[in-house]
C-alpha positions as CSV (number, residue, x, y, z in Angstrom):
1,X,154.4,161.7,39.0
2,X,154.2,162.7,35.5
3,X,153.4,159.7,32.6
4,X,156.5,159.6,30.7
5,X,156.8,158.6,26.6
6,X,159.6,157.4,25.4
7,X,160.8,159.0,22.2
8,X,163.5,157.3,19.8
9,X,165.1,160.4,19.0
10,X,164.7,162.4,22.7
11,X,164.4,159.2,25.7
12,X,162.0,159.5,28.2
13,X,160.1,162.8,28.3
14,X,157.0,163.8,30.0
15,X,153.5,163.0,27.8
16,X,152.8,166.9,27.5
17,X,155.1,167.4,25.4
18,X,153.5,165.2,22.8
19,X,150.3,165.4,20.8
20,X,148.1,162.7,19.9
21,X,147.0,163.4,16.3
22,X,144.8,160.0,16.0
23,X,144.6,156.0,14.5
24,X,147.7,155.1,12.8
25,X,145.9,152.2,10.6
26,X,143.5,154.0,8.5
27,X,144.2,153.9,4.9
28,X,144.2,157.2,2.5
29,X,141.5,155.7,-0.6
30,X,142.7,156.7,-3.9
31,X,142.4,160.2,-4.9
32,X,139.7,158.9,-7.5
33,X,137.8,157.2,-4.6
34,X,133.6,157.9,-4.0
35,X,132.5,160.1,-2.1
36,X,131.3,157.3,0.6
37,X,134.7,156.5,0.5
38,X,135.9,159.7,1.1
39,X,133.0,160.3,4.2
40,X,134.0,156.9,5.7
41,X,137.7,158.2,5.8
42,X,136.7,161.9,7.0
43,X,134.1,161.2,9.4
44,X,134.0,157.6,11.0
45,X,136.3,156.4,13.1
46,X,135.9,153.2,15.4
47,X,136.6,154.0,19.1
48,X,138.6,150.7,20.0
49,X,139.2,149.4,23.6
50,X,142.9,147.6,24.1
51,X,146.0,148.3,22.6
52,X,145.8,150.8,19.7
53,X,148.3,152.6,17.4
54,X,148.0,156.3,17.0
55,X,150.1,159.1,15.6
56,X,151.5,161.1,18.2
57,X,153.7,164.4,17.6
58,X,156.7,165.5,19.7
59,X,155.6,168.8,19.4
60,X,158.2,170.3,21.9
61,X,160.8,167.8,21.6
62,X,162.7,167.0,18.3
63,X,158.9,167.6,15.8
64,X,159.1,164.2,14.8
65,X,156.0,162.2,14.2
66,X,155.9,158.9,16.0
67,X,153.5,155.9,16.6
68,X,152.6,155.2,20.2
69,X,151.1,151.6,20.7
70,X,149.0,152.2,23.9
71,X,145.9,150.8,25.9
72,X,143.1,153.0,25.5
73,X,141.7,151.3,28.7
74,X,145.0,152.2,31.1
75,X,146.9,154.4,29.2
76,X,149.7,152.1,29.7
77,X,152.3,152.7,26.6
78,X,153.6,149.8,25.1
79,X,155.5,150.5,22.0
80,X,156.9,153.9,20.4
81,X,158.7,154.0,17.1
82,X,159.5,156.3,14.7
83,X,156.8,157.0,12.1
84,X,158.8,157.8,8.9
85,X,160.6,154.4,9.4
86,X,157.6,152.3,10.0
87,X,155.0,151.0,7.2
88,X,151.8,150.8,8.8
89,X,149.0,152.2,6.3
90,X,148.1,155.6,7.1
91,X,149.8,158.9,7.1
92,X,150.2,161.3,9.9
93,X,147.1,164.0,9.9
């Protein structure tokens, strides 16, 4: 049986269709930032256990970008929302 995600815009389609594009809550610093700022943003990323958002992309669906609250643990999905109507921090990469 296939995992299924649940879009807003499409209902329940199967998880290939989607691509994860990574953490929904990191912040962007300001364009004037330092460059350990900048590194930080780039290169580290925490790898957390539990429920997590994260940007995912219905990339043969209806393109929309979306944030999947999942549990990096089971996969289980617990939350998916539209990303241009939601105000979480980051922006999708």
């Amino acid at each position: 049986m296939a995992s299924l995600i649940s879009c807003p815009h499409c209902g329940s389609r199967p998880k290939e269709e989607f691509s994860i594009r990574g953490d929904a809550g990191l912040i962007r610093p300001a364009p004037d930032a330092g460059a350990d700022a900048w590194f930080d943003y780039v290169y580290l990323r925490d790898n957390p256990r539990g429920r997590h958002s994260e940007y995912w992309h219905h990339s043969s669906g209806c393109r929309r970008w979306l944030i999947v609250e999942r549990d990096t643990v089971t996969h289980a999905v617990h939350s998916v929302r539209d990303a241009a109507l939601s105000k979480l921090g980051g922006e999708p990469a």
